[in-house]
N, C-alpha and C positions, 0 to 999 in steps of 0.2 A: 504494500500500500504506500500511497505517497505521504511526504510529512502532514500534507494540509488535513487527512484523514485521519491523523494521531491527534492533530491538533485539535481538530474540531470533536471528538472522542472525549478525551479531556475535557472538555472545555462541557460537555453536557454530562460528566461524572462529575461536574463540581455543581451546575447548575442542580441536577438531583439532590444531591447531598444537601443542597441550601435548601430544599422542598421539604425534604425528610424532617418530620417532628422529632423524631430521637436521634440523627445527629449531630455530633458535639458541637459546640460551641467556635464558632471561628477564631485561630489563634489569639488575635488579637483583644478577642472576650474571655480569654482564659483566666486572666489575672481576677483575684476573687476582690470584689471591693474593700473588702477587710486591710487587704494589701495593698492597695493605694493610697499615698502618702497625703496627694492632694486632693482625696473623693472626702464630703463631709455629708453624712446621713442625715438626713432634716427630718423623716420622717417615715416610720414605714405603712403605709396605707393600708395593707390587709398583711397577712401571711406571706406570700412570695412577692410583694408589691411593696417599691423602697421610692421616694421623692432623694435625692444626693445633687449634690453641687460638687463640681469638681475642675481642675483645670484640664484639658485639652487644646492639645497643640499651640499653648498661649494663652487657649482663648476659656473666659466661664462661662460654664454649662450648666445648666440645669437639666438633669435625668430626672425620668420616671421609666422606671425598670421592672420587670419582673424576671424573679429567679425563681433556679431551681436549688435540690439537694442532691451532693454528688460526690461520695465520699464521706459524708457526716461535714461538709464546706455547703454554705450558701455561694452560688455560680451565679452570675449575671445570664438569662436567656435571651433567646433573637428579638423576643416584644417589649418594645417602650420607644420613645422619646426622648433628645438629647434637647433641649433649648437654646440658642445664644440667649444673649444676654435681650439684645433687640428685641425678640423673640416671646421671651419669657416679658417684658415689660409690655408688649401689646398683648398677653393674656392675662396679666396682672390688671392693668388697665380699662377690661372689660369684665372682671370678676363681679360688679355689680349687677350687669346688664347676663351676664349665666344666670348668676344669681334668681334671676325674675324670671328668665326664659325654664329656667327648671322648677322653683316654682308654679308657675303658670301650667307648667306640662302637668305637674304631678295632683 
């Protein structure tokens, strides 16, 4: 077969694996929050669900994460939201107006 045929093989073994609900976590989510220097907990929302603040690549984030257990360790999983800061201050900034839309719904 030609390389373009290894290539594209590949390339739909990694796309799989990001579909698969029980595959691990991507390298770069491996690291457990616990172990981040600059991750700061604010709040954990339910059982596998954490609000943290933390820096990336410079820049502050605001996460909404949910883990799993793996090892008797809390893992960060593929579902949540990372915020800039931007980000986070036009959701801050319309917490009043949720506020009334979710009332109003319920």
């Amino acid at each position: 077969m030609s390389g373009k045929g290894k290539k594209r093989d590949d390339l739909d073994r990694a796309s799989d694996a990001d579909s698969d609900s029980h595959a691990p976590p991507k390298k770069s989510l491996k690291k457990d929050s616990d172990e981040d220097p600059d991750s700061i907990v604010v709040c954990e929302i339910s059982k596998n669900r954490r609000v943290s603040v933390r820096n990336w690549q410079g820049r502050i984030v605001v996460d909404i994460l949910e883990f799993y257990v793996k090892d008797g360790k809390q893992m960060p999983g593929k579902k949540g939201i990372s915020l800039t800061m931007d980000q986070w201050n036009v959701l801050r900034n319309h917490i009043e107006e949720i506020d009334k839309a979710v009332n109003e719904s319920g």
